[in-house]
N, C-alpha and C positions, 0 to 999 in steps of 0.2 A: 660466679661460682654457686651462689645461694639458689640460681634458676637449674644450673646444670644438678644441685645435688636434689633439688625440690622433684625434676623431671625425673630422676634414676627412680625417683620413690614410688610414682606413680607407676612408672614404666616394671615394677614387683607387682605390681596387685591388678595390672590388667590381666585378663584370661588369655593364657598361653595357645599359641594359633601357628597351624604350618609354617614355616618359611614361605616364599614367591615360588619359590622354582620346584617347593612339593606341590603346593597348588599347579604351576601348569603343569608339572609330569603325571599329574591322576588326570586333570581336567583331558591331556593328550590319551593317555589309557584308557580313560574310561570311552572316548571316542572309540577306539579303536578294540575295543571289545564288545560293543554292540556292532562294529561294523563286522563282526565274526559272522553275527546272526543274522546282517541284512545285503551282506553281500550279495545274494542271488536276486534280490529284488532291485538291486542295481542294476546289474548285471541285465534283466530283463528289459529294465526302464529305456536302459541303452540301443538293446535292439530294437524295441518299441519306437523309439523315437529314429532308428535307421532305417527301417524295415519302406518299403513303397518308395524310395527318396527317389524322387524326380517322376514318379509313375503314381498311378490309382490303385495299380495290385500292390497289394499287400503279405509280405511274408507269413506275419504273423495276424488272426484275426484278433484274435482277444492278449492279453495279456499270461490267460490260462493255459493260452494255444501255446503261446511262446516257451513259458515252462516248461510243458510236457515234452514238446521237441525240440528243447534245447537238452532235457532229459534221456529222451531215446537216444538223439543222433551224438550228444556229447558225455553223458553218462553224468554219473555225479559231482564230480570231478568240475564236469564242466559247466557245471553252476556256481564253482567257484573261482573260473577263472577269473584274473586279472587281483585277486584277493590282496596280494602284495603289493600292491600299488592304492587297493583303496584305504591296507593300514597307513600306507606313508602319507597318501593322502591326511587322513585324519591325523597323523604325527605332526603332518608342518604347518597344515591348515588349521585345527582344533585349538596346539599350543599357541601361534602365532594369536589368531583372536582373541583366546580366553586372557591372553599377555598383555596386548593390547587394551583391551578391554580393561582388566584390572587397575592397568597402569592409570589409563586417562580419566575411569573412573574416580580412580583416590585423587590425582590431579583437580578435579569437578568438583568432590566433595567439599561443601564449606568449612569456616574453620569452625563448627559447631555443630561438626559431623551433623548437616544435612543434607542427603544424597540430590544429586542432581536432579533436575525436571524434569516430566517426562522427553520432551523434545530434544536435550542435550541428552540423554539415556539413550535416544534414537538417534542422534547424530554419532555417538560415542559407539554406539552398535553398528553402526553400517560405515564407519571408518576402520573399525576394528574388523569386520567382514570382509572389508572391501580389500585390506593388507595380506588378510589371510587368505585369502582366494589369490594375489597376487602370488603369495610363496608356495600355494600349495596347486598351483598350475601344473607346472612340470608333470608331478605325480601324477591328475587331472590328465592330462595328456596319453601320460601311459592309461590310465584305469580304460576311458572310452576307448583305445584302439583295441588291448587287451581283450576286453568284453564284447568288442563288434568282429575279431579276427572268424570266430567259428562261426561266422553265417559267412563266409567267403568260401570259394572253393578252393582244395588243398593248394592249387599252384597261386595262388595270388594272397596267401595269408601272410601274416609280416611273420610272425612266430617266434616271440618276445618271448623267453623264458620265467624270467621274471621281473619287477620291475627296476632292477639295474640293468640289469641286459636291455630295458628298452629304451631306458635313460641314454643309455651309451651308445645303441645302435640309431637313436634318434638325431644323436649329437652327431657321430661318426656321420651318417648318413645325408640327414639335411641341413643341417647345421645345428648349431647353440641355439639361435632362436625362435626354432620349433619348439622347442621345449615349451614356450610362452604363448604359442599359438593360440589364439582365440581368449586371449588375457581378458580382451576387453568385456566379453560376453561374460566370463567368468567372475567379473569385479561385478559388474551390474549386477548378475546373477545375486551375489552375495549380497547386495548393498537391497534391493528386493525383499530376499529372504530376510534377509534380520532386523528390516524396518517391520515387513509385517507379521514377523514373528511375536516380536514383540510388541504391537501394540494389539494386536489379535489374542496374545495371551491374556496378558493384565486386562483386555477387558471383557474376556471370555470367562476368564476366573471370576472377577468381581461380578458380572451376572449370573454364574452359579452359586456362589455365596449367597448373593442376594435375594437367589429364588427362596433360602432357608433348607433347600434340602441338604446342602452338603455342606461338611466344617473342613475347615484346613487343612486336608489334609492328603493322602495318595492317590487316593479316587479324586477328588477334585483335580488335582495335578494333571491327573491323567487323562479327563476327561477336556481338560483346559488346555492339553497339549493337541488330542484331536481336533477339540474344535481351530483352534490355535493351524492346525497343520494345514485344514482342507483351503482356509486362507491362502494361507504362503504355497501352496501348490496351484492353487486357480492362477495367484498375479504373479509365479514367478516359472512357469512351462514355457510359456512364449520363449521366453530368455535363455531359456535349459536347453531346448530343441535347435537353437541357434549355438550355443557354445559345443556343445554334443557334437551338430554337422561339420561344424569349421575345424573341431579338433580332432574329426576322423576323415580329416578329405586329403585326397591325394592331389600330387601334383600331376598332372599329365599334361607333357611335352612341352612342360617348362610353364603351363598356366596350371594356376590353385581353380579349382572346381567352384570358388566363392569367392569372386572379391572380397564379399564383407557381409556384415550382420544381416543388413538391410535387404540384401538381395534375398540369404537364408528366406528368410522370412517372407518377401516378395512370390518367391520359386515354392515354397512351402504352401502358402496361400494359393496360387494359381493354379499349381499342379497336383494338390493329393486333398484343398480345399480346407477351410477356415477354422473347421474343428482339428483338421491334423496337428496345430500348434499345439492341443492337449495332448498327444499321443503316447498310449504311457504313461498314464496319469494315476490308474490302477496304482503301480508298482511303485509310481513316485511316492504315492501322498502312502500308503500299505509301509512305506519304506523309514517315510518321518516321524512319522507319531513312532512308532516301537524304538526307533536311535535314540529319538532325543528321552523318551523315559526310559530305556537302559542305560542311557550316559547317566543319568541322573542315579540311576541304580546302582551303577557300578561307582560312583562318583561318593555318594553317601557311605558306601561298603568302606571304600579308602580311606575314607577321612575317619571311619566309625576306628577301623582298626589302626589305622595310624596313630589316633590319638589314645586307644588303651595302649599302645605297645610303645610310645616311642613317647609325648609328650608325657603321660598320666605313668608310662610304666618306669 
């Protein structure tokens, strides 16, 4: 009893901190509020990386080209599509991780609160990636079909409303586990991104610091995100341009267009050549750096005002 009343004492004079479940519902919103502002560079990436498939001609030249004519022929509108599916994305994929992550983190922590090493931080990141990529597939599914429908012509577009309607017409249609389609590229994908996110950061940061020009602070962040980003876009395309194909291919006459990864990527290589695994790299990496520091953005704002209004008020 003497332990239990010693701990209640301690447990008054730590500093009051969100619940778990308001961390992952800002850590999910603030995802899904920079994804307002980068939807159309998605949206691009996608075509980009569809555009020539199996051929040398190319849809779009540039990534600039693609904008503008996905602008004229689809209007504003249609820079936005598939938008409902890349917030859900960020709802089950973002919370999932950031959940993850949190959890195994405190898990890791000693009991003399010292945070894990880097290497377990990196195993704890790309386990938590790799989970959240597996729940936020589905959605993933709709976003790339979504985003690839208007370079189709009108008779052969799927024409998903929005992404329940393509949840359901995907279920109804080819079954349940289309939804999961191209899971594996998808987990890789993530397990990629979030090893060399983060070790690309932390030591992108500590060489900025280091240089003495810059102190702790938003600029640095910011500038440790880009460098941090052009990483994780160089070692993780290969992988994107393969999840991307497989989770926009059609069945025809009972055979998938792609066995599997390997092939993607075989077929890619052979037939539109070696740099096309970057394709849409513009709009990818254009795409990361600005999310991940409005997540951040929007992340700080929530917790600024949660804590005057709801802890402090």
């Amino acid at each position: 009893p003497a332990a239990l009343t010693h701990r209640g004492n301690m447990a008054d004079t730590k500093p009051k901190t969100s619940p778990k479940a308001i961390k992952f519902l800002f850590g999910g919103l603030a995802g899904m509020g920079a994804t307002v502002f980068v939807q159309p560079l998605d949206l691009v990436k996608n075509r980009m990386q569809l555009s020539g498939q199996g051929t040398k001609a190319r849809e779009y030249k540039t990534s600039f080209h693609a904008l503008f004519s996905i602008l004229k022929n689809e209007g504003v509108s249609g820079i936005y599509t598939g938008l409902s599916a890349g917030l859900l994305r960020q709802a089950t994929y973002t919370t999932t991780r950031l959940g993850i992550y949190t959890i195994l983190f405190e898990k890791m922590t000693g009991a003399d609160g010292r945070p894990p090493n880097f290497f377990l931080k990196a195993l704890i990141g790309m386990t938590a990636g790799a989970t959240g990529a597996f729940v936020g597939t589905p959605a993933e599914v709709a976003l790339i079909r979504m985003t690839a429908d208007g370079r189709l012509p009108p008779d052969q577009r799927r024409g998903y409303t929005n992404v329940f309607n393509a949840l359901a017409r995907i279920t109804r249609e080819e079954g349940l586990t289309t939804l999961w389609r191209g899971c594996v590229p998808t987990m890789a994908r993530a397990v990629v991104v979030n090893a060399a996110q983060l070790a690309s950061y932390s030591q992108s940061k500590q060489a900025l610091l280091d240089s003495g020009y810059f102190g702790d602070d938003i600029l640095c962040h910011f500038c440790a995100s880009m460098i941090s980003g052009l990483v994780t876009t160089a070692a993780s395309m290969p992988v994107d341009i393969v999840k991307t194909r497989i989770q926009n291919m059609k069945t025809i006459d009972g055979k998938p267009e792609y066995k599997n990864g390997l092939e993607v990527l075989l077929r890619v290589v052979r037939s539109e050549g070696f740099f096309s695994l970057w394709k849409g790299f513009t709009p990818y990496y254009a795409r990361l750096g600005p999310h991940t520091v409005l997540t951040f953005i929007f992340l700080e704002q929530m917790n600024r005002l949660y804590k005057t209004y709801v802890l402090d008020g």
